[in-house]
N, CA and C atoms of all chains as a GROMACS GRO file, in nm:
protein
  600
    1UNK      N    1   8.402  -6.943  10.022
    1UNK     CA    2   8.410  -7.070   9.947
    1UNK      C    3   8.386  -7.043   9.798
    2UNK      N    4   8.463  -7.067   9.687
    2UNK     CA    5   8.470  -7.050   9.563
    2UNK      C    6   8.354  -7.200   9.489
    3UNK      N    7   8.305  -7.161   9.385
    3UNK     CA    8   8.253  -7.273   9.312
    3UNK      C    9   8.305  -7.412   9.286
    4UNK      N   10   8.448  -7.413   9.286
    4UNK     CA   11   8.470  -7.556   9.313
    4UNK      C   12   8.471  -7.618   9.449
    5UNK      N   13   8.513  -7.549   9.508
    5UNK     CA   14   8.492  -7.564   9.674
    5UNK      C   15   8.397  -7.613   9.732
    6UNK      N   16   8.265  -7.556   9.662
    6UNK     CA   17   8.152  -7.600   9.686
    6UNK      C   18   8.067  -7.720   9.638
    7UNK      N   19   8.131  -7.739   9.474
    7UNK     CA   20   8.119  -7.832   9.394
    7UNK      C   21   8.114  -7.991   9.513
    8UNK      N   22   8.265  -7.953   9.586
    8UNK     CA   23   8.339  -8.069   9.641
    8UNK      C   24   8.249  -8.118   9.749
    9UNK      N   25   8.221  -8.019   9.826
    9UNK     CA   26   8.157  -7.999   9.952
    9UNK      C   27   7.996  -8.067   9.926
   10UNK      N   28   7.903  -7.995   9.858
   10UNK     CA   29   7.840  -8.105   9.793
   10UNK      C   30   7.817  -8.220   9.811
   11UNK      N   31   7.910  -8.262   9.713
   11UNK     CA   32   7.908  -8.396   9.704
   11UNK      C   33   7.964  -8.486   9.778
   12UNK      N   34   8.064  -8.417   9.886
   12UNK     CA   35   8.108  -8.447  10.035
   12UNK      C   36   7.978  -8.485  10.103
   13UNK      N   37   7.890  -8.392  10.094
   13UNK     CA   38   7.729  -8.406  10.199
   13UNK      C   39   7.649  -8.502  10.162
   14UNK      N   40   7.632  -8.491  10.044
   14UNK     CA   41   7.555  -8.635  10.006
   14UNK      C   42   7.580  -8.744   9.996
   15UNK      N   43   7.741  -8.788   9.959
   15UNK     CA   44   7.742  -8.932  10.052
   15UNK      C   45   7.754  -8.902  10.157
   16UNK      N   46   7.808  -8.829  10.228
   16UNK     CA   47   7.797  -8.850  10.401
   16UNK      C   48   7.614  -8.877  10.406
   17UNK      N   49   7.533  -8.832  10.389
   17UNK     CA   50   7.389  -8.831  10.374
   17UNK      C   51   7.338  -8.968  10.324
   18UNK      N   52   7.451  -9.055  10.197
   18UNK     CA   53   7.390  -9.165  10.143
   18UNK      C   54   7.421  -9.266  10.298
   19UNK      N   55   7.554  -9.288  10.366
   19UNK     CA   56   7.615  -9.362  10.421
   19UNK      C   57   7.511  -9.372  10.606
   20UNK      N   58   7.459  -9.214  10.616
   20UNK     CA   59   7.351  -9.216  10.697
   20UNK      C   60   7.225  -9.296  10.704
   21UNK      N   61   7.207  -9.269  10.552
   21UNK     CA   62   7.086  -9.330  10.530
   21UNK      C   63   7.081  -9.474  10.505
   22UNK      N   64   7.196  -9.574  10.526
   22UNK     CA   65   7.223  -9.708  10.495
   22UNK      C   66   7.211  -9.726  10.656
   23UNK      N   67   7.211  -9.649  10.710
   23UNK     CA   68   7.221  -9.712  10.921
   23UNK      C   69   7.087  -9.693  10.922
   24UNK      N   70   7.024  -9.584  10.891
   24UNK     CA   71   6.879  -9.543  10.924
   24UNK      C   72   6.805  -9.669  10.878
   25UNK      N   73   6.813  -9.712  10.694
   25UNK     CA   74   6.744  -9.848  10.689
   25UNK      C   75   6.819  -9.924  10.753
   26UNK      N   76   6.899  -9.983  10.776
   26UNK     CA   77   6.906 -10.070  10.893
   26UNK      C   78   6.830 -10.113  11.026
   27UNK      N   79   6.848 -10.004  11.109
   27UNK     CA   80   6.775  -9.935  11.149
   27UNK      C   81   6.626  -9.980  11.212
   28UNK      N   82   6.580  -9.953  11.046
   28UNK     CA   83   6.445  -9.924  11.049
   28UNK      C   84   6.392 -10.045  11.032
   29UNK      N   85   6.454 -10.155  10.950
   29UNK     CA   86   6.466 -10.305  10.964
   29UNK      C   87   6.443 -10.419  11.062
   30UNK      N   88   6.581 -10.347  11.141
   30UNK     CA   89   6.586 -10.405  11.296
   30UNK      C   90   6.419 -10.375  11.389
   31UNK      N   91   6.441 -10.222  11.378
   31UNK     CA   92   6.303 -10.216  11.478
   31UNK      C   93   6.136 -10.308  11.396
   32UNK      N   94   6.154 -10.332  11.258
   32UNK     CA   95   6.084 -10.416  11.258
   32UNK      C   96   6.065 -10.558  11.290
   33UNK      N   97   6.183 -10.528  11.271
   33UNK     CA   98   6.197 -10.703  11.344
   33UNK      C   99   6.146 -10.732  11.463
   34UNK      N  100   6.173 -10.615  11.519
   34UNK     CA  101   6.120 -10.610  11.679
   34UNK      C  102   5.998 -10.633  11.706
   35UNK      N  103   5.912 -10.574  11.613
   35UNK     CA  104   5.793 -10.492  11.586
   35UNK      C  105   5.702 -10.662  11.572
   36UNK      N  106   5.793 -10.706  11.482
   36UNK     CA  107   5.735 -10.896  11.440
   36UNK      C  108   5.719 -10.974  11.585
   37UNK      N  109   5.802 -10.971  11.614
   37UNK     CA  110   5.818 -11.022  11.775
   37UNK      C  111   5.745 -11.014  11.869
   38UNK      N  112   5.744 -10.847  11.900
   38UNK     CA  113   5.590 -10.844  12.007
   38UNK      C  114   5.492 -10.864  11.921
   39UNK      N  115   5.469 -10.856  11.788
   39UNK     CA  116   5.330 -10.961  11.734
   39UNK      C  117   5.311 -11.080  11.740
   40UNK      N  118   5.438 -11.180  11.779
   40UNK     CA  119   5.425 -11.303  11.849
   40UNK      C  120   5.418 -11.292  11.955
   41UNK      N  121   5.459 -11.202  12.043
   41UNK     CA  122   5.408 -11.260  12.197
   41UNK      C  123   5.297 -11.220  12.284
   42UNK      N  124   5.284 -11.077  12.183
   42UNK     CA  125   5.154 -11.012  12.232
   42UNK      C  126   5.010 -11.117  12.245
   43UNK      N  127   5.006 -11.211  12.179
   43UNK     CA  128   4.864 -11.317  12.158
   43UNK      C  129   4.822 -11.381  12.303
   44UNK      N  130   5.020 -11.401  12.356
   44UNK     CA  131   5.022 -11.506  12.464
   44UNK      C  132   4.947 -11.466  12.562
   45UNK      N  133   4.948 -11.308  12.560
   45UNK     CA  134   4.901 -11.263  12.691
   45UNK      C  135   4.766 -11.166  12.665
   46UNK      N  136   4.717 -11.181  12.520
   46UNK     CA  137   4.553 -11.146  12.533
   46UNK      C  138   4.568 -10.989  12.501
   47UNK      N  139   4.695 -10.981  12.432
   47UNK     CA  140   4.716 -10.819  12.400
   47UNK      C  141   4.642 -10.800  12.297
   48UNK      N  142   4.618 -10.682  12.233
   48UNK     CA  143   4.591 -10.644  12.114
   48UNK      C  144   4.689 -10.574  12.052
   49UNK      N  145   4.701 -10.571  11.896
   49UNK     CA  146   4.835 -10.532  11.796
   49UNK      C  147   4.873 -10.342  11.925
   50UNK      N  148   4.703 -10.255  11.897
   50UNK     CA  149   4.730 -10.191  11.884
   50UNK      C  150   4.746 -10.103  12.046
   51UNK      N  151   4.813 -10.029  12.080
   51UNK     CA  152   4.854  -9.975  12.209
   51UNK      C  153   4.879  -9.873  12.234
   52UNK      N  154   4.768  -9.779  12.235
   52UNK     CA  155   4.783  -9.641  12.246
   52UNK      C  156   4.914  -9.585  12.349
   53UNK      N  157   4.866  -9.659  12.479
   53UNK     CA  158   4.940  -9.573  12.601
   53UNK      C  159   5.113  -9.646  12.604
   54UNK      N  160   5.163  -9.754  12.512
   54UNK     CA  161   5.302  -9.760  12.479
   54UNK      C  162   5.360  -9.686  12.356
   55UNK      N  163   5.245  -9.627  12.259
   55UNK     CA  164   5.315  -9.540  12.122
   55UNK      C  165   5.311  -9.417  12.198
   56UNK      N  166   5.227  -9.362  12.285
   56UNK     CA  167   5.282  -9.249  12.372
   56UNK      C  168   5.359  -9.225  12.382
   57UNK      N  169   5.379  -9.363  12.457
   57UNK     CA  170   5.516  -9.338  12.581
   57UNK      C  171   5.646  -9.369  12.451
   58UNK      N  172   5.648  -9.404  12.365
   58UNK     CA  173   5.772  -9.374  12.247
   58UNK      C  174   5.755  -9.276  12.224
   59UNK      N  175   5.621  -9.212  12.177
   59UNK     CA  176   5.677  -9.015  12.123
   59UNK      C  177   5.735  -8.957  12.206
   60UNK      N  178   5.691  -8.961  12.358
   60UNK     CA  179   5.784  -8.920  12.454
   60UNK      C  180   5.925  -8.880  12.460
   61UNK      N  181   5.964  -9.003  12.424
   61UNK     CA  182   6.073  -9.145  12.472
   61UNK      C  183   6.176  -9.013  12.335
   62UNK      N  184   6.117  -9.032  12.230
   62UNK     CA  185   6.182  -9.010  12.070
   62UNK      C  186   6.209  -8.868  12.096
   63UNK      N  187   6.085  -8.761  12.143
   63UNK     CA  188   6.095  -8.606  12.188
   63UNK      C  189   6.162  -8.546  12.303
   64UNK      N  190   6.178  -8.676  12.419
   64UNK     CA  191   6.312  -8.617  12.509
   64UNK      C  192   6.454  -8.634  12.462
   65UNK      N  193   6.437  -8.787  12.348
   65UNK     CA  194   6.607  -8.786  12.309
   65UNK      C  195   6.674  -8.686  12.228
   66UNK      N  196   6.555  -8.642  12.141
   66UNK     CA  197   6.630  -8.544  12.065
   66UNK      C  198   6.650  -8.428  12.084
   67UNK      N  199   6.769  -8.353  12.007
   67UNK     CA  200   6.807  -8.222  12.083
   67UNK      C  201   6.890  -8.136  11.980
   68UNK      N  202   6.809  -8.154  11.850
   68UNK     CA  203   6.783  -8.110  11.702
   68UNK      C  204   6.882  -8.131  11.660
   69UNK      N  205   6.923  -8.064  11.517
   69UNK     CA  206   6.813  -7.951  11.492
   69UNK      C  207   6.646  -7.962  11.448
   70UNK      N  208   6.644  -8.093  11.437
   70UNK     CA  209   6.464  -8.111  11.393
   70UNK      C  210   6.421  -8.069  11.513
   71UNK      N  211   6.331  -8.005  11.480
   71UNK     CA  212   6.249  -7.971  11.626
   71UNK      C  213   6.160  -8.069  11.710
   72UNK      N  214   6.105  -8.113  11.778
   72UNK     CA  215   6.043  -8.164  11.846
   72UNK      C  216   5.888  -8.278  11.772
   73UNK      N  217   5.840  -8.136  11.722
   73UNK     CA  218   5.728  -8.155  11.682
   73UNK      C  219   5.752  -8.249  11.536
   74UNK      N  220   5.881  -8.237  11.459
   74UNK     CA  221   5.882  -8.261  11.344
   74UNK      C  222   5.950  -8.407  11.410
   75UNK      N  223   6.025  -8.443  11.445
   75UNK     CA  224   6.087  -8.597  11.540
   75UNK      C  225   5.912  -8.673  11.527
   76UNK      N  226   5.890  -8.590  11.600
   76UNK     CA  227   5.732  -8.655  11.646
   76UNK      C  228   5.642  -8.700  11.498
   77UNK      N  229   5.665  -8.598  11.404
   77UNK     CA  230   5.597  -8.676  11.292
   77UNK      C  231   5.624  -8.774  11.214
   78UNK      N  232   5.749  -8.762  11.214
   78UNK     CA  233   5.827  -8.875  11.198
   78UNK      C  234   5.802  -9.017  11.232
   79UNK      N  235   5.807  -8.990  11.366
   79UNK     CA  236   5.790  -9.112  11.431
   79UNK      C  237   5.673  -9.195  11.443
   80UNK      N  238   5.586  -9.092  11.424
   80UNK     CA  239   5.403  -9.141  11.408
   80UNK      C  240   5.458  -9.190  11.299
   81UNK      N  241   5.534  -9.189  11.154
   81UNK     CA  242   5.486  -9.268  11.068
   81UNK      C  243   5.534  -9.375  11.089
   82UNK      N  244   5.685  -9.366  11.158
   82UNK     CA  245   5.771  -9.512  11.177
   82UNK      C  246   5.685  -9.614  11.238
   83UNK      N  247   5.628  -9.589  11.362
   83UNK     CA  248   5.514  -9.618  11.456
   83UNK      C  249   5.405  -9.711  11.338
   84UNK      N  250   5.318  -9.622  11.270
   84UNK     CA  251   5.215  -9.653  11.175
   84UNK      C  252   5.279  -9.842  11.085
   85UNK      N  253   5.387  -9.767  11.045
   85UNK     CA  254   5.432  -9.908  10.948
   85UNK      C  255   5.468 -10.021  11.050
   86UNK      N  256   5.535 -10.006  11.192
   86UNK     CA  257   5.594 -10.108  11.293
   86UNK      C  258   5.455 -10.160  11.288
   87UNK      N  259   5.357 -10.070  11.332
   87UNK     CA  260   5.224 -10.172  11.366
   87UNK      C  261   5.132 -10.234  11.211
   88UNK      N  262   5.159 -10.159  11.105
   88UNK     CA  263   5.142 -10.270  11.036
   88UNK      C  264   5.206 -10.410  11.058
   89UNK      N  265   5.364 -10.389  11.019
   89UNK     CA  266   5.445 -10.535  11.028
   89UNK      C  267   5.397 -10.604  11.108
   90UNK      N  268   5.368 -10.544  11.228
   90UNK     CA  269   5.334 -10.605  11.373
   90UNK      C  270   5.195 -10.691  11.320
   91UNK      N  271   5.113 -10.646  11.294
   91UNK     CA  272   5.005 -10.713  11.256
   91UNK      C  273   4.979 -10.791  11.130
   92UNK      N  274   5.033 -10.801  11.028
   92UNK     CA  275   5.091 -10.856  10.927
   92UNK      C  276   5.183 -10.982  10.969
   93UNK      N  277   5.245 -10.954  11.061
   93UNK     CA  278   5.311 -11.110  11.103
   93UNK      C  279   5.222 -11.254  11.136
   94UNK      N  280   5.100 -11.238  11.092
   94UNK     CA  281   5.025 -11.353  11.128
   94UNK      C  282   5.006 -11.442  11.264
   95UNK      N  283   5.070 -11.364  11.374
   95UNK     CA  284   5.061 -11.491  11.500
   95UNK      C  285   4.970 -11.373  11.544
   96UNK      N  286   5.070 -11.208  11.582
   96UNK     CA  287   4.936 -11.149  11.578
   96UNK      C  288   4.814 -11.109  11.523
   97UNK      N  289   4.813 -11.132  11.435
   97UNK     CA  290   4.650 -11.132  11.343
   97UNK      C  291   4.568 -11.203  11.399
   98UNK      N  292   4.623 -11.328  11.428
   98UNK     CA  293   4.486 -11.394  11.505
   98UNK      C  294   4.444 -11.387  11.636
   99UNK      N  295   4.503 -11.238  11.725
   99UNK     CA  296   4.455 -11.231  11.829
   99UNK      C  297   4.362 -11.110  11.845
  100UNK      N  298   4.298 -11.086  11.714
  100UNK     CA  299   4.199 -11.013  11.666
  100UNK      C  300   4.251 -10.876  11.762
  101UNK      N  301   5.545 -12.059  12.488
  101UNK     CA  302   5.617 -11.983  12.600
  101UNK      C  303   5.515 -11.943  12.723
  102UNK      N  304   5.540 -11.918  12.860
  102UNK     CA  305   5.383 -11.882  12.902
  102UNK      C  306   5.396 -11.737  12.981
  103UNK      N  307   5.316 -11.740  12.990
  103UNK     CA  308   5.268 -11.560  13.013
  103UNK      C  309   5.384 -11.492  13.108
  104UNK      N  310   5.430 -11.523  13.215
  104UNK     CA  311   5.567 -11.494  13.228
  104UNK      C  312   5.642 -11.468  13.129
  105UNK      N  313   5.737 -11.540  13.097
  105UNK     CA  314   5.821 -11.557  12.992
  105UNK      C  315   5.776 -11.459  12.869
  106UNK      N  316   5.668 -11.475  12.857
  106UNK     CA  317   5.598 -11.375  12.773
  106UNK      C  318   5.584 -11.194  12.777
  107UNK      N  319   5.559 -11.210  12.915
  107UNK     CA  320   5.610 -11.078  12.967
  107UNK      C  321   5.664 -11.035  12.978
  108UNK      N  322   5.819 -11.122  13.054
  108UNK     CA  323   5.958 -11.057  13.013
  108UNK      C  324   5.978 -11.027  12.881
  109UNK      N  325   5.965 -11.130  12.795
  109UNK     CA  326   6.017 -11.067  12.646
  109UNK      C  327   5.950 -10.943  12.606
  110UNK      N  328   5.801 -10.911  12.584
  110UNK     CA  329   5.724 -10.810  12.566
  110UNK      C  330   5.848 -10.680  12.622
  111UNK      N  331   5.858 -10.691  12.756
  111UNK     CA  332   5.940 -10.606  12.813
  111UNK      C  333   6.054 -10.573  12.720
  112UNK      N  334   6.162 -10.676  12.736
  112UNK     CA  335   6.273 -10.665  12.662
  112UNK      C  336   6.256 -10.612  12.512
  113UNK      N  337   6.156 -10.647  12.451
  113UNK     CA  338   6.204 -10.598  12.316
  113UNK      C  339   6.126 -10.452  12.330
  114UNK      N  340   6.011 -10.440  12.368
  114UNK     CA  341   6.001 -10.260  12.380
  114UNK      C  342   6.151 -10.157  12.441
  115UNK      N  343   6.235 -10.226  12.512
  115UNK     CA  344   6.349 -10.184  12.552
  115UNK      C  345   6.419 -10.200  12.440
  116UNK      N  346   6.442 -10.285  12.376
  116UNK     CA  347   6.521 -10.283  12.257
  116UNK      C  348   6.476 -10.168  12.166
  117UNK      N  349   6.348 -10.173  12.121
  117UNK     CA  350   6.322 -10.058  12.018
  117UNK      C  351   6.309  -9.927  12.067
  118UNK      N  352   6.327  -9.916  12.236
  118UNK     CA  353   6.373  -9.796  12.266
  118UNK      C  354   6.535  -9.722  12.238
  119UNK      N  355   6.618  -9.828  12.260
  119UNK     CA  356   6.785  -9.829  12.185
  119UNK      C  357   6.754  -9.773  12.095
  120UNK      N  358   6.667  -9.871  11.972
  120UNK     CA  359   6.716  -9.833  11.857
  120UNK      C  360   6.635  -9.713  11.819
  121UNK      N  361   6.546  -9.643  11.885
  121UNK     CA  362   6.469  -9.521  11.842
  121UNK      C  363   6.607  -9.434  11.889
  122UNK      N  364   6.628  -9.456  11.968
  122UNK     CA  365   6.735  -9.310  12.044
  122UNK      C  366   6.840  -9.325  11.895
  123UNK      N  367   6.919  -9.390  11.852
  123UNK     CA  368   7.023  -9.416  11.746
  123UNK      C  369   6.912  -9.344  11.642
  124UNK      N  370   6.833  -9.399  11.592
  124UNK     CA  371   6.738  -9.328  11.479
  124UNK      C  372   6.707  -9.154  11.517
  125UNK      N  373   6.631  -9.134  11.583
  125UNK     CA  374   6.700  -8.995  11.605
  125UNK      C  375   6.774  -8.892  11.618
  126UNK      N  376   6.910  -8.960  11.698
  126UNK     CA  377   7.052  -8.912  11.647
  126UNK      C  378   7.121  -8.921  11.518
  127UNK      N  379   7.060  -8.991  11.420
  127UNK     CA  380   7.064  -8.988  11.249
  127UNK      C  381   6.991  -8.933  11.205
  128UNK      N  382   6.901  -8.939  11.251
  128UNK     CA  383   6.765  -8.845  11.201
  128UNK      C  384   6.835  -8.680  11.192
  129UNK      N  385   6.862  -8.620  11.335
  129UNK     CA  386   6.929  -8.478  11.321
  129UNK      C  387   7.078  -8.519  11.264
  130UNK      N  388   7.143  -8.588  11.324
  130UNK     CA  389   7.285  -8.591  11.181
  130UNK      C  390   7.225  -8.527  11.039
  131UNK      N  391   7.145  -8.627  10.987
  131UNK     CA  392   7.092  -8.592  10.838
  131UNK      C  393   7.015  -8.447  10.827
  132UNK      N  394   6.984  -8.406  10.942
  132UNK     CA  395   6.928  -8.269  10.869
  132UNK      C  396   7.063  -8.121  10.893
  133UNK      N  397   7.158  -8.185  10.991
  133UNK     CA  398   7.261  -8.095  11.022
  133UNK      C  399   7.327  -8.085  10.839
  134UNK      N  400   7.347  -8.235  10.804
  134UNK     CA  401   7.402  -8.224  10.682
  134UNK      C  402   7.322  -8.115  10.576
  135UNK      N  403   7.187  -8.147  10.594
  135UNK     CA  404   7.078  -8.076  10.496
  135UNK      C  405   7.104  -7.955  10.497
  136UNK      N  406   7.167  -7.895  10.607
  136UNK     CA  407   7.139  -7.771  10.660
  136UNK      C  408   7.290  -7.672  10.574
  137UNK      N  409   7.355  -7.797  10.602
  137UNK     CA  410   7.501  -7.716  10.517
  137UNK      C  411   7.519  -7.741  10.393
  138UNK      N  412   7.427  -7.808  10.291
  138UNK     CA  413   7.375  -7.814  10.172
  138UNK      C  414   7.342  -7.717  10.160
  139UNK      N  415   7.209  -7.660  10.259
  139UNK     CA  416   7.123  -7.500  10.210
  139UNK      C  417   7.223  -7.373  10.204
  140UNK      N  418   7.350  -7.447  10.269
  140UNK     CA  419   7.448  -7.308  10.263
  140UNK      C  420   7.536  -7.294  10.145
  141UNK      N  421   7.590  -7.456  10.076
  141UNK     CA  422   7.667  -7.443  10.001
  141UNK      C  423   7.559  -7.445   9.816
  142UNK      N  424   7.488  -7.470   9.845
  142UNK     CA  425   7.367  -7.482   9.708
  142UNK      C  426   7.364  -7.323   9.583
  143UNK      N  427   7.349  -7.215   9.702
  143UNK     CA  428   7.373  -7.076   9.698
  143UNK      C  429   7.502  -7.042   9.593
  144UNK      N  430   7.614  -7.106   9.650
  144UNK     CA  431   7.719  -7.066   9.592
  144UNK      C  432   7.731  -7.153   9.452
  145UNK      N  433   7.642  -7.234   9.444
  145UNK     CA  434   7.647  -7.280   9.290
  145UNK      C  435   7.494  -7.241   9.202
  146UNK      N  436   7.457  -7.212   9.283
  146UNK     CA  437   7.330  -7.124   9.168
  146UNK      C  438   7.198  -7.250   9.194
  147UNK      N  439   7.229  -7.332   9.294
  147UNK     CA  440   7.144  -7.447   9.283
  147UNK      C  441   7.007  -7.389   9.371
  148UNK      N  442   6.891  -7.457   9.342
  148UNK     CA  443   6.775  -7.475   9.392
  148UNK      C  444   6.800  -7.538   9.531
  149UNK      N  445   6.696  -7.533   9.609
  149UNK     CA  446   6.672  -7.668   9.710
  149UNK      C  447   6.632  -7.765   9.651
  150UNK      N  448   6.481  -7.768   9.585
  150UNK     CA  449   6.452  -7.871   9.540
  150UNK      C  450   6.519  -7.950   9.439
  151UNK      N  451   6.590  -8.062   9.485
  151UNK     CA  452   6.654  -8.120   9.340
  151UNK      C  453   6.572  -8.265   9.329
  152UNK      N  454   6.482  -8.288   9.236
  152UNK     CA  455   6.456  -8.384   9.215
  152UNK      C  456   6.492  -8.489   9.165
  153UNK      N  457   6.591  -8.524   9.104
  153UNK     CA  458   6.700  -8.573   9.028
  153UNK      C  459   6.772  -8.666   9.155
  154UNK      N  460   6.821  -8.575   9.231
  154UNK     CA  461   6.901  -8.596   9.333
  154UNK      C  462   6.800  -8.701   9.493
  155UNK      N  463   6.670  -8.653   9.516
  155UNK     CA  464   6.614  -8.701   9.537
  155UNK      C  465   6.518  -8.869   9.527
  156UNK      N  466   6.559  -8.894   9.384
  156UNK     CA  467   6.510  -8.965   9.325
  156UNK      C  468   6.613  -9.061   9.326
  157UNK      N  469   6.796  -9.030   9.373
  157UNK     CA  470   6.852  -9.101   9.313
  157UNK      C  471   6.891  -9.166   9.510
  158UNK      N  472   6.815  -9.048   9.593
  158UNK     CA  473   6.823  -9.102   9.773
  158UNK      C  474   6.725  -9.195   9.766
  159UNK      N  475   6.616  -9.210   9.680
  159UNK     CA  476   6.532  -9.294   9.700
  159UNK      C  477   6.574  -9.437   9.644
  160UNK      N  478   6.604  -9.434   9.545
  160UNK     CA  479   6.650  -9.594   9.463
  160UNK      C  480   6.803  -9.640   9.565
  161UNK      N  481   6.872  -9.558   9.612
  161UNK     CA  482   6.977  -9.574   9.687
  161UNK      C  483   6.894  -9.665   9.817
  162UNK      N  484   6.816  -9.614   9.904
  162UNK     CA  485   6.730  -9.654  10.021
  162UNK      C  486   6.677  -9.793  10.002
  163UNK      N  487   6.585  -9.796   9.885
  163UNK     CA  488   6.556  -9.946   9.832
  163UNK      C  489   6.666 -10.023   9.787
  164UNK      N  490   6.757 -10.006   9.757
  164UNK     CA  491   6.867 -10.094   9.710
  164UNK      C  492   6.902 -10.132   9.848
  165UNK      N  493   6.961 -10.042   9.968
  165UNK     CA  494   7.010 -10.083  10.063
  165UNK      C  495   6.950 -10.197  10.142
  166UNK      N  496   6.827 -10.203  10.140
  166UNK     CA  497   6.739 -10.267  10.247
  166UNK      C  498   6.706 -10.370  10.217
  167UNK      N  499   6.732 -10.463  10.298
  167UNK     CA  500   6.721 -10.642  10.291
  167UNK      C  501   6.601 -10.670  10.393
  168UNK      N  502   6.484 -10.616  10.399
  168UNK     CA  503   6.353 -10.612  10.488
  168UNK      C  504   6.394 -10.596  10.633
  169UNK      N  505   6.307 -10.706  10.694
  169UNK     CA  506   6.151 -10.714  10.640
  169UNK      C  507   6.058 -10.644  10.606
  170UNK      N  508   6.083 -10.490  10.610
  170UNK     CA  509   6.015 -10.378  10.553
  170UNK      C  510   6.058 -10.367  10.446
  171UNK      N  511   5.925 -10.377  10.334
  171UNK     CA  512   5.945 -10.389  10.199
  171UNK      C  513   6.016 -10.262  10.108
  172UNK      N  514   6.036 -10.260   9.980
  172UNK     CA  515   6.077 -10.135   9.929
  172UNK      C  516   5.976 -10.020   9.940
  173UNK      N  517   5.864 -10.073   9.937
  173UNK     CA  518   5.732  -9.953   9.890
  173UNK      C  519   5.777  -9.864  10.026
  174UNK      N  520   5.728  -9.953  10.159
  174UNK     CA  521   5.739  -9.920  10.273
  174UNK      C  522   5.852  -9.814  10.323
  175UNK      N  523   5.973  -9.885  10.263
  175UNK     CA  524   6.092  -9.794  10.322
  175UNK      C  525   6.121  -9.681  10.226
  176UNK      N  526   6.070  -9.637  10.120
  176UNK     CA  527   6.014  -9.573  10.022
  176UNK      C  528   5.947  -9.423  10.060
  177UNK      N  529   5.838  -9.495  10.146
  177UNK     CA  530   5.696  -9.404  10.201
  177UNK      C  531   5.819  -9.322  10.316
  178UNK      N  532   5.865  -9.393  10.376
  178UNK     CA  533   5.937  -9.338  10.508
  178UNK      C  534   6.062  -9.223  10.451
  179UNK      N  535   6.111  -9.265  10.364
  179UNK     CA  536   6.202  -9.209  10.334
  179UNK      C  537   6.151  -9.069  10.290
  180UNK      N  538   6.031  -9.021  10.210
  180UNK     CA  539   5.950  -8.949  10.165
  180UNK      C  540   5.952  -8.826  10.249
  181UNK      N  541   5.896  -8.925  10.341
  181UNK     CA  542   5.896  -8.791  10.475
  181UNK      C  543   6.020  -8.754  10.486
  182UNK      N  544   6.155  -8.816  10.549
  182UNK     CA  545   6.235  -8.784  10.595
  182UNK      C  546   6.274  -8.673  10.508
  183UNK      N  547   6.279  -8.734  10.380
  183UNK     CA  548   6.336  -8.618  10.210
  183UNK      C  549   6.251  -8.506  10.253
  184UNK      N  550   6.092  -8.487  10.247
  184UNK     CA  551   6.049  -8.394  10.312
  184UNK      C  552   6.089  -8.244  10.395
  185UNK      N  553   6.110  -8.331  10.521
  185UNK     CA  554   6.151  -8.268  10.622
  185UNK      C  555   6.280  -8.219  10.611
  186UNK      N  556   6.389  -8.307  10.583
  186UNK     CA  557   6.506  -8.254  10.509
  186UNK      C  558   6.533  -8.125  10.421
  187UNK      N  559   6.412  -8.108  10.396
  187UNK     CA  560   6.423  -8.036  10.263
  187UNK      C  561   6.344  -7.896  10.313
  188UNK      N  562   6.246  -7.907  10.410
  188UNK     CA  563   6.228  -7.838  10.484
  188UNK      C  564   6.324  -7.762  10.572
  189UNK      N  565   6.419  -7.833  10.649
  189UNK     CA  566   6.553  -7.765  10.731
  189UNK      C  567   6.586  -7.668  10.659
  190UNK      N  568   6.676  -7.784  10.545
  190UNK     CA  569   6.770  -7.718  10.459
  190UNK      C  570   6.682  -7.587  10.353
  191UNK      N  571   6.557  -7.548  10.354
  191UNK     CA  572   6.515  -7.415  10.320
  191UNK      C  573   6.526  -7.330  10.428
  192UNK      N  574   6.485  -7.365  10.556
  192UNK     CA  575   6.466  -7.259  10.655
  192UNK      C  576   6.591  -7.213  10.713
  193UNK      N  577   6.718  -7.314  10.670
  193UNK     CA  578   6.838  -7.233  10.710
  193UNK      C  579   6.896  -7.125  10.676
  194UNK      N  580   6.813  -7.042  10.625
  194UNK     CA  581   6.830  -6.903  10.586
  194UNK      C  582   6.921  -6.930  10.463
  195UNK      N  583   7.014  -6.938  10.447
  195UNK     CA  584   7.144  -6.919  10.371
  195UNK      C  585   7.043  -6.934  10.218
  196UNK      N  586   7.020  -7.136  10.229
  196UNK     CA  587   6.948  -7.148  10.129
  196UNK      C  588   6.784  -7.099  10.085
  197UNK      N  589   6.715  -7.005  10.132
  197UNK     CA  590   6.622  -6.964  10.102
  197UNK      C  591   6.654  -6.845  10.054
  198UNK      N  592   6.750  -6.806  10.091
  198UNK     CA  593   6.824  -6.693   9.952
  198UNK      C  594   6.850  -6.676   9.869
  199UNK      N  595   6.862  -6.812   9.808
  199UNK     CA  596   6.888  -6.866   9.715
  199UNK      C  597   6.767  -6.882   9.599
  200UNK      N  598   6.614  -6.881   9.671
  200UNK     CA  599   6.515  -6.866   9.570
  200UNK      C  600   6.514  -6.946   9.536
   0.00000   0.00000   0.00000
């Protein structure tokens, strides 16, 4: 591959990379939305925001789907943070807040 | 709604944000496959990995895209990592750590 070749290629990757990253926030949107939701219904039934043994069962869930090249462990850190902010939103939605 | 009804939904939308984790992961490695053939073509133009410039311009791109309910800061923080880890691949793919 010669220097312009690469020039092209480039900048081929990074919008392909920008156009990724417009689904990912999406995405990441939607699952909050989600995230708002079981903070409304979680109250009904005496839940609390936070749920160890269902963010498990997502790292799981996130570390069997993938099949790289991120490795496992790095999916997984990932996802602890996605996780971290859902349960903010989640608790920030105010219906769950007040189910202490 | 009452605790039934409540339950099903609880159900349903943890199923939903299981969908959308599996899709987020399969973008998740899309974006580092891309990263990865960056670290190969970077070489042939004399470029660094780290481009901060370029970085800076995935980040204002990310906040522009996103219409919430996860705020800019938020989708910001997330993106951080991902740039991160990204940036991580795309060194360890040999090609571009040759590159120095």
């Amino acid at each position: 591959m010669d220097r312009n070749d690469a020039e092209i290629e480039l900048s081929r990757l990074r919008d392909a990379i920008d156009r990724v990253d417009e689904v990912i926030v999406r995405l990441l949107n939607q699952r909050a939305k989600y995230a708002i939701e079981i903070g409304e219904v979680k109250p009904i039934l005496g839940l609390p925001v936070y749920a160890p043994e269902r963010e498990k069962q997502v790292l799981q869930h996130v570390e069997r789907t993938s099949n790289g090249p991120l490795d496992p462990a790095t999916m997984r850190r990932l996802f602890e943070r996605i996780i971290d902010e859902s349960r903010r939103v989640e608790r920030e939605s105010g219906v769950g807040s007040r189910s202490g």
